[in-house]
N, C-alpha and C positions, 0 to 999 in steps of 0.2 A: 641502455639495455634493460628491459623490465625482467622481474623475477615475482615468483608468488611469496606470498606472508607465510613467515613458516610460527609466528605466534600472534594470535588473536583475541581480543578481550569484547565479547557479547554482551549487551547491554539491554535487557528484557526476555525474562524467559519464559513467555508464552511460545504460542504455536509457531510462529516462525523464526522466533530466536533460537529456539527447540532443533528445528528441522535446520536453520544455518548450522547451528553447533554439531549436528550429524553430520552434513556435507562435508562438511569442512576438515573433523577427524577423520571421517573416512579417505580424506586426501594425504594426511599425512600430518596436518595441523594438529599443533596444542592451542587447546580452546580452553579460557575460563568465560564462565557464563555468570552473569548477574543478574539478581533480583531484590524486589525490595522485602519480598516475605521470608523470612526465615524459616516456617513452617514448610513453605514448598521448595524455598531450595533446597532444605534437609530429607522431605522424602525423593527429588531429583539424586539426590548424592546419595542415599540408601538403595533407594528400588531403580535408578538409573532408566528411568522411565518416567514420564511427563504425562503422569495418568489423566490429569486435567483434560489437554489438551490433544494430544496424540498419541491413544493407548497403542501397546502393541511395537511403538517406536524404540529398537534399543539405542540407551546412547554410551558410546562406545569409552573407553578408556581413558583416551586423552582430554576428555573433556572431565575440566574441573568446578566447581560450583561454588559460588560465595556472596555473601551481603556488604562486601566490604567495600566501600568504596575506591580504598586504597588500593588495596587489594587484586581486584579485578583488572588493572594496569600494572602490574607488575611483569616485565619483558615484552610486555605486546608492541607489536607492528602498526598494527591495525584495529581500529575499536569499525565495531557493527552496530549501529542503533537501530532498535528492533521494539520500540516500543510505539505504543498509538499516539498519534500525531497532538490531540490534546492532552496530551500528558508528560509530551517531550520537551517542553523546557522546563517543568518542575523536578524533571529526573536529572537532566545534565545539569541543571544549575547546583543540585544537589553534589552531582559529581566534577560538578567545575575546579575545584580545588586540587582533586586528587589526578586528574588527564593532563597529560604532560599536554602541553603547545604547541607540539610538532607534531601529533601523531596525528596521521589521516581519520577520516570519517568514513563511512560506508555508511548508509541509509536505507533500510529497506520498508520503511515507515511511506504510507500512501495516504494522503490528508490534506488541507491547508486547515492554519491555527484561527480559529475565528478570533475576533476582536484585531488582529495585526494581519491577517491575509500572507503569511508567511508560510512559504513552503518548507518542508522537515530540514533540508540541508539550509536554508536560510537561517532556523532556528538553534539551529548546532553552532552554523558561523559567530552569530547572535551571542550566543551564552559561552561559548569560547574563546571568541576572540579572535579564530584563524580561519581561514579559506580552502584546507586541501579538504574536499569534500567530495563525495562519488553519491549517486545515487543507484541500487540496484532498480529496477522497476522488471514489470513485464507479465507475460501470461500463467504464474505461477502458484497454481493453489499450491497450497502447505502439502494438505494429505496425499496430493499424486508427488510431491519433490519427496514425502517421505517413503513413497514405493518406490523411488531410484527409477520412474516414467522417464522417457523423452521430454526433453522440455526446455525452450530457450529464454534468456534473458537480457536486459542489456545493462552497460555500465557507462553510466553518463555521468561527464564530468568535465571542467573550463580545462582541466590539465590532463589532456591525453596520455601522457604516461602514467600518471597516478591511473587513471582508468585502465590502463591495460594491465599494472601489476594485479591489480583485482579481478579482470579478466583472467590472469594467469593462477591466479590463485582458488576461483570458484570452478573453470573448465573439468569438465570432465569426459568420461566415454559417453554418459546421457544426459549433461547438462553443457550446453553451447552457449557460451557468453558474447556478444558482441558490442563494440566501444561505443560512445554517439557525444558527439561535444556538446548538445544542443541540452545543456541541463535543467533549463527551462521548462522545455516542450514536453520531457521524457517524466520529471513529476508531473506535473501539469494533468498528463493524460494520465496518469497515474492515480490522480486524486478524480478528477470529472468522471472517470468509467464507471466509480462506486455510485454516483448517483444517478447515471444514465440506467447500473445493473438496478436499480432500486424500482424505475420504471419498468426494466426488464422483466420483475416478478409480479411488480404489483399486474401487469399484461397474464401473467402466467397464472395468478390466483384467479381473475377473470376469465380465465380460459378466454381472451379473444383471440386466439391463435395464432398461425404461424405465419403470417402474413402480417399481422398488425404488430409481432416479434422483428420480424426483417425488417421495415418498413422503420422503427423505433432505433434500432440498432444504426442503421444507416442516417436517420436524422440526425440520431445523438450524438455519432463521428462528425457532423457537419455544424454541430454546435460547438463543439469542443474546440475544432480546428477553427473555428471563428475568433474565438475568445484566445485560443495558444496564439494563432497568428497579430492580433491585436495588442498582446501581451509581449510580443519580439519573440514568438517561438518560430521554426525553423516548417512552415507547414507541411513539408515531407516528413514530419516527424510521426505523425499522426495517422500515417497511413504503416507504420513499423509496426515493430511487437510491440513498444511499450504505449503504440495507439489502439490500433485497429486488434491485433495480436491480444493485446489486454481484455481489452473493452469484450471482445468475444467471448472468452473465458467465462468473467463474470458475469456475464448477463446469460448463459448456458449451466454452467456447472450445478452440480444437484447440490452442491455441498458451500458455495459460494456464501459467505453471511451476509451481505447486500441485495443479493436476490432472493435469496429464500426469506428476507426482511419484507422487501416486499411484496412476494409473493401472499404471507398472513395478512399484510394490508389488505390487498385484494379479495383478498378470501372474508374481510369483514373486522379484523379484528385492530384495536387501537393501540398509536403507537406506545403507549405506556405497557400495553398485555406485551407487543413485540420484544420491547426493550428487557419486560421481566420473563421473557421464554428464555432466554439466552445468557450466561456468564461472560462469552466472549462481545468487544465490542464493538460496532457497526460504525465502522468509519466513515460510510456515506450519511448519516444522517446527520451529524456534526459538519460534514465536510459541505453538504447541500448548502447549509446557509452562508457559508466562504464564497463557493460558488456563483451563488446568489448575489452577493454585495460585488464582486468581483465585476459580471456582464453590467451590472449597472456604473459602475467605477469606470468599464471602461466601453460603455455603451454599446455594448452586442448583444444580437436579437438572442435568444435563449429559452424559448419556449416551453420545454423540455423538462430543462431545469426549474423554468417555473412552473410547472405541473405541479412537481414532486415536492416545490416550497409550499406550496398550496396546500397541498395534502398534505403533508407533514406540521406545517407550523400554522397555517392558516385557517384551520377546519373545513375544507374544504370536502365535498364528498367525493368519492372514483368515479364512480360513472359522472358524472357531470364534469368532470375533469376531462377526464377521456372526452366525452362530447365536446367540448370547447376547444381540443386540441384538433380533431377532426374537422371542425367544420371554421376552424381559420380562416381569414381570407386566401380564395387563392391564387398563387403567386407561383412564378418561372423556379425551377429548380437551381439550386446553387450549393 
């Protein structure tokens, strides 16, 4: 019989570590949140607001705030890692010492680690040492979970009841969790959406419309599911939230940092200007070149993806990108 976490220990507290630790009190949870800046989590614990990231967000009582490694595990149930996916084994290895053994994982981290092509729950397993691991994934900007929007998620993990007490633990009247064992497939697409939505903009800085938008969106789910399914993922996975559900999101949303990433491509500008508009970090751009080694590793066509490698790492121009992706050989739909 599963039951929800009634103490939680947050591990990153940017925008969605933020918005977890809201969810979460508002359910009933004691939440302590970690970071590594003592500066931000002392005005987090002052002004109970995450001015950084999500003005306007209050966060409520139960949640407590601290740099301590030790600290941050004290009673908890359940740790949530909530940091960007290149930078999550230097946090937990950091916190290796102090995470009990036994305690679950939750992941809301969307990435693979370049150089090892590990996915976030991979890299927890990794630097811990244990297996109960979940991943959240799915169609969820930050800013609409922190308006209490409609919005679904899934919880995917080898151990279905671990997934459903987490399920039981984030449900609410407008957030709907559903379970998925295929833990594979559900990062997976979790990590490839960011670099499909990076196409998604750089289209939208071009203004080519909304027809060469659909058209992008609908390949990019065909490349994805190529490589998940090649990789032992569960191909119906890819057509769920944390495929199709996802990938839509950010390749739409006005507030997305992947799309609106590449969107200033488009619009002309380089990716070093991209990279210094922004504080927050762009996980598809790190994530592309995973990606990238990945279809070659295990031999899937990826075109798409190789666009955006092109662009990104290879000096490649947009519009001649774009042209070369158009005028492909052409070949039966699949």
């Amino acid at each position: 019989m599963t039951s929800m976490y009634e103490q939680v220990a947050i591990i990153g507290a940017g925008q969605m570590g933020t918005v977890c630790a809201v969810m979460l009190a508002d359910r009933g949870v004691h939440v302590r949140l970690w970071g590594r800046s003592p500066e931000h989590i002392e005005a987090l614990r002052v002004r109970r607001e995450n001015q950084r990231h999500l003005p306007g967000l209050r966060i409520p009582e139960r949640v407590s705030f601290t740099c301590d490694p030790a600290a941050v595990f004290l009673g908890a149930e359940l740790v949530i890692a909530a940091v960007p996916c290149q930078y999550l084994r230097t946090v937990f290895t950091q916190l290796a010492d102090a995470c009990p053994r036994d305690i679950p994982v939750a992941s809301v981290t969307k990435g693979i680690e370049n150089e090892t092509l590990l996915r976030p729950t991979q890299i927890i397993s990794e630097v811990l040492g244990h297996t109960s691991v979940v991943a959240l994934s799915g169609p969820n900007i930050a800013p609409e979970l922190a308006q209490c929007l409609p919005a679904t998620i899934v919880a995917a993990s080898k151990d279905i009841e671990l997934a459903k007490s987490v399920q039981d633990t984030f449900s609410s009247q407008w957030l709907r969790v559903y379970t998925n064992t295929d833990l594979l497939g559900v990062e997976l697409a979790g990590a490839t959406k960011n670099v499909v939505a990076i196409a998604a903009g750089i289209v939208d800085g071009l203004k080519a419309g909304d027809n060469a938008k659909a058209a992008l969106l609908a390949r990019g789910l065909a490349e994805i599911q190529r490589l998940g399914v090649a990789m032992g993922a569960r191909s119906e996975t890819f057509a769920g939230l944390a495929g199709l559900g996802d990938l839509v999101t950010t390749c739409i949303s006005p507030v997305g940092r992947n799309r609106s990433a590449g969107e200033l491509i488009g619009k002309g500008r380089t990716i070093d200007e991209v990279l210094k508009s922004t504080s927050s970090v762009i996980e598809g751009i790190p994530t592309t070149r995973s990606v990238f080694q990945l279809a070659r590793q295990y031999d899937v066509e990826m075109p798409i993806v190789e666009a955006v490698h092109g662009v990104l790492f290879e000096g490649k121009e947009v519009i001649a990108t774009l042209s070369e992706l158009m005028t492909r050989r052409l070949k039966h739909e699949d």
